[in-house]
N, C-alpha and C positions, 0 to 999 in steps of 0.2 A: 461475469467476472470483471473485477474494477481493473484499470489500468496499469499497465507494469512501466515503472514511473522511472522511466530512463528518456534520457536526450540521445534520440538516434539521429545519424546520420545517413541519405539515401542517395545510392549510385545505381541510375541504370547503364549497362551494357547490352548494344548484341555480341556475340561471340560465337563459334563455332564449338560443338560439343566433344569435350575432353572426358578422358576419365572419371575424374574430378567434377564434371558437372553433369553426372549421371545422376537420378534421381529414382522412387522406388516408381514404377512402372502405373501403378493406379491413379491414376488422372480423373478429369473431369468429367460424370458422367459414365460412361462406359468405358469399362478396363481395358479394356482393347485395342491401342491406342493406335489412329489408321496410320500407316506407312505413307507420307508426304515429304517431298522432295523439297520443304520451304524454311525458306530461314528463321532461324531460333531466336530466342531472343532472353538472356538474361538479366532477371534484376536482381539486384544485392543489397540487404539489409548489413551496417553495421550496426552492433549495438552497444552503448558506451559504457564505461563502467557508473555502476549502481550509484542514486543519491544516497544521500542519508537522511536520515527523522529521527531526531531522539522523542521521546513525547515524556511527560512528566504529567501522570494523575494526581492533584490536590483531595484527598479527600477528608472530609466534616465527619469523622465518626465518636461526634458526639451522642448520645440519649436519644435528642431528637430526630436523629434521621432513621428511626427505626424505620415509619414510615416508607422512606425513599430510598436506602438502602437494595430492598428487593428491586425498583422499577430499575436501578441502574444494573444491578445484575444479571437482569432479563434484559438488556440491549448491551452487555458486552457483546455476544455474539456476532452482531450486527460490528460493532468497532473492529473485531481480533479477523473475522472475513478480509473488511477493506483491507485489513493491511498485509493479511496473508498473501492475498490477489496482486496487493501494488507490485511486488518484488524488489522493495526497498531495501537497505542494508538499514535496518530499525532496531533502536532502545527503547523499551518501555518501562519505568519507574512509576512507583507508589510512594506518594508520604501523606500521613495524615494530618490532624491542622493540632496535635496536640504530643507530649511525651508519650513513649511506650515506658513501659519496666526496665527495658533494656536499649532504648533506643533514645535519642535527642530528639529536638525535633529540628526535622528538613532531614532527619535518616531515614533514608530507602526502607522500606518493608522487603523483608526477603523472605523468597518463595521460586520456587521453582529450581532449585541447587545455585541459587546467586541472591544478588540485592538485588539484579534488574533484568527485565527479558529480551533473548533475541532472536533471531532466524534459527538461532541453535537450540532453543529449550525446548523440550521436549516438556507435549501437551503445552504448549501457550495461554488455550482458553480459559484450563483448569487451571494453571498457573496465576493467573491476572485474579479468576474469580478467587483464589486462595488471597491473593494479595490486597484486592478491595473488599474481602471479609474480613479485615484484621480487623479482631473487638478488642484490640491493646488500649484504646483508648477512648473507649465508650463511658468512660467515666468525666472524658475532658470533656470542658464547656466549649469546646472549637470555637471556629470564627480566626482565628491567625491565618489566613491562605495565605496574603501576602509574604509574610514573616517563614511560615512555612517554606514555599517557592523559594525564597530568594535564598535562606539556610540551604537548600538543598543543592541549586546551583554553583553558589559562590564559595560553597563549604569554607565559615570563615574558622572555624574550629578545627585541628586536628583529629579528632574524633569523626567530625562529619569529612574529613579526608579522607579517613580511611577505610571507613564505612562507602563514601559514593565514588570510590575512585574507579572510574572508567565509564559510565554514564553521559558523562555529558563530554559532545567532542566538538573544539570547537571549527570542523566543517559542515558541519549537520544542523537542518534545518531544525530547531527547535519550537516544540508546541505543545505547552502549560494546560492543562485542565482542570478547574476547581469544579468539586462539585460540592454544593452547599446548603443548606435549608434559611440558614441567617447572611449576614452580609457581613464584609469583612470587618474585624476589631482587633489590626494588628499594631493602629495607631497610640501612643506617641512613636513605638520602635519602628516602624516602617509606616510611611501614611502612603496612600495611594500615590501622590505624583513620587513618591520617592521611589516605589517599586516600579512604577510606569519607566524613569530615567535609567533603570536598576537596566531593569530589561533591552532597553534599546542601547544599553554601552553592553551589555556581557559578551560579545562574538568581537575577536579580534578585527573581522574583517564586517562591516556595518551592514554591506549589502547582504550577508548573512541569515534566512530569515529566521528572526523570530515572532512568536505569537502568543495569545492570553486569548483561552476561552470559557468561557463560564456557565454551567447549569445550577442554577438558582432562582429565586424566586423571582417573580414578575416585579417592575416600579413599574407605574410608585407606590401601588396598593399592597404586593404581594397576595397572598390568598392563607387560606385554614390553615395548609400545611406548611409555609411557607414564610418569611417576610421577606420582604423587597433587598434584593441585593444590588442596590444603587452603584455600589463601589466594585463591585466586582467588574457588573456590565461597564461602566462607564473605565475601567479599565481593558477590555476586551474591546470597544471602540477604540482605543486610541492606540492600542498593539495589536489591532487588525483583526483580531480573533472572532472564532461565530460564539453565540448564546443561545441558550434552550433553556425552558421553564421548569424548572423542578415541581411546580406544580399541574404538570401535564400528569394526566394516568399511564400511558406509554412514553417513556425517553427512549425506543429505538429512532424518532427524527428528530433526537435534539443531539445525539450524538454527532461531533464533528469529528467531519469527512478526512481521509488521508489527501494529503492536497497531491493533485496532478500538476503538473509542470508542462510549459512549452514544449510541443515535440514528444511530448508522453505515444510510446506504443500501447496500443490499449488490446493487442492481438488480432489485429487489422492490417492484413497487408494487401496494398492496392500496386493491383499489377500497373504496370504502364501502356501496354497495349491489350488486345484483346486477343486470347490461344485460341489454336485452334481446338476444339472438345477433342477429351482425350490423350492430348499431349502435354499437360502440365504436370512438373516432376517439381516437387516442395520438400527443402527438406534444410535441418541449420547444422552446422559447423562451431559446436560448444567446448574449447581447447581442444582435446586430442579427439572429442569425443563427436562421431557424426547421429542424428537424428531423424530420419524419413519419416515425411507428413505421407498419410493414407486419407485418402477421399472419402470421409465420413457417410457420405450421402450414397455413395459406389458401393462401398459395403453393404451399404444395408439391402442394396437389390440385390446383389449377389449372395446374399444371406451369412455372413461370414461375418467375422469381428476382428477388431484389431489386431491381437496378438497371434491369431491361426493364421491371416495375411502375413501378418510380419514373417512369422517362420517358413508358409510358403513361398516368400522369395529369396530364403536366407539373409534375411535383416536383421539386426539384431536389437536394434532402441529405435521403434515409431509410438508417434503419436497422431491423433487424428485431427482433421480438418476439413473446413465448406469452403465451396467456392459459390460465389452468387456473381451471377452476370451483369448481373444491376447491383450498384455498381462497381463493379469488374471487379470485386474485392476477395482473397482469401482470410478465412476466418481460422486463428487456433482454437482447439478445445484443449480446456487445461492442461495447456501446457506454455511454462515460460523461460525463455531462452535466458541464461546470465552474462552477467554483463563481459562485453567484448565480441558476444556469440555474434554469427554472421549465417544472413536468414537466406537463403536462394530458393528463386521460382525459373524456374528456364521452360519455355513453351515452346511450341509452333507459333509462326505468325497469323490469326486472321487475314490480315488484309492482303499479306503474300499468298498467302492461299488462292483468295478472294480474283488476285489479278492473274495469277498463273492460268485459272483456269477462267476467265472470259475469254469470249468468243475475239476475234480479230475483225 
């Protein structure tokens, strides 16, 4: 599971145990947790609220990408995963590099009960693959990404207003995908350094990120399927962006990555000290709503599963989890907290343990 891409914040406490910091009973190892007279010790995740990513697909549905078409629809999968996993507050838009019947160009392709997708649309996958099948414009000679992108963003027309209104926000990290067979021919209207400048003034606030990435053909040669998209890569250089070869057989590793950020939880929480087996109670604090982690690996010798536990303790919403002692880390299984949620582990101490009982 990819990272859930929030800036957390880490507070340990020990503290004595309250109501409140009761946790479900199934711990590390064996469920049975020994009765020890030793100080606890809690740690506290907060978690902050959600980034954002808007992301914007360029797509060439020109004649020519019959070809390449198919490989990119066999590596959405791979794209609509990461971003499902990040736990990002995410946009994803379509436009293609030429007019629809109905459509400008730099207007959203809509699909899914909107122009654009998000944590709300129901089927995402099938939604995106509906929206990078649009044959609206398979009859264009594409090649405008630039012209494209920038229509779509800066909507200088009323019509592209009202068509991409709510898409692009400008706190959200923004990141451009052209996909292409030919290299960009949006010039004398937009030439490259004009959209490069385009792109790093659009977000009120600079530090903002935006990014250009491009899957298109190899320079300087290009290949059969392909020709060299010079302008595209050499815009994806200088707005930071990654590239992939449109003339690869497989584009599931040219698809770029949903970006992690400093401080990203990636569903990894490391205790501070070492518990005693047994006595570790996992569980978050999601608004009103509380959570109990069950010891994935407990269950499974006790031959039971998650939800027959949950009901024998009277719990109502777990989810499961590893712990591994090396190093001293608990692990979520899909499951990810939203943003503000507040993650607690309360144990026993090892090493109080450890000294209570040495010898004198």
């Amino acid at each position: 599971m990819r990272g859930w891409m929030m800036v957390l914040a880490l507070c340990a406490q020990g503290c004595t145990t309250t109501p409140d910091d009761q946790g479900a009973p199934y711990g590390i190892g064996a469920l049975d947790a020994p009765s020890l007279a030793t100080p606890s010790q809690l740690d506290v995740l907060t978690q902050s609220a959600q980034a954002e990513l808007d992301v914007l697909w360029v797509i060439d549905a020109s004649a020519s990408m019959a070809e390449e078409r198919p490989k990119l629809l066999d590596a959405l999968p791979s794209f609509m995963d990461d971003l499902l996993d990040s736990g990002l507050d995410w946009h994803v838009g379509v436009v293609t590099m030429g007019e629809g019947p109905t459509r400008p160009l730099g207007g959203l392709v809509g699909a899914g009960g909107g122009n654009f997708l998000t944590p709300e649309t129901s089927n995402p996958l099938g939604a995106l693959t509906q929206l990078v099948s649009d044959e609206d414009d398979a009859s264009d000679p594409g090649g405008q990404g630039f012209r494209a992108a920038l229509d779509a963003l800066t909507m200088p027309t009323p019509e592209l207003a009202a068509r991409n209104a709510g898409f692009l926000r400008d706190s959200a990290e923004l990141r451009v995908i052209v996909v292409s067979d030919q290299d960009d021919q949006s010039a004398p209207a937009v030439t490259r350094e004009q959209f490069v400048a385009a792109m790093q003034a659009l977000k009120p606030d600079p530090s903002t990120p935006v990014s250009f990435s491009a899957i298109v053909g190899d320079a300087p040669g290009g290949c059969d399927a392909a020709n060299p998209g010079a302008d595209y890569l050499a815009a994806a250089a200088a707005l930071g962006g990654a590239v992939g070869s449109s003339c690869d057989a497989d584009w599931t590793g040219s698809m770029p990555q949903v970006p992690l950020q400093d401080g990203d939880f990636n569903g990894e929480f490391f205790l501070t000290q070492l518990p005693v087996p047994g006595t570790l109670s996992f569980w978050v604090v999601d608004g009103d709503v509380r959570f109990d982690g069950l010891d994935e690996a407990a269950l499974e010798d006790r031959g039971t599963n998650i939800p027959e536990a949950c009901t024998e303790q009277g719990l109502t919403n777990c989810f499961p989890y590893r712990y591994d002692i090396v190093p001293n880390v608990v692990t979520t299984v899909n499951f990810a907290p939203g943003p503000n949620a507040v993650i607690h582990a309360r144990y026993d101490l090892l090493s109080a343990s450890a000294s209570a009982s040495a010898p004198e």
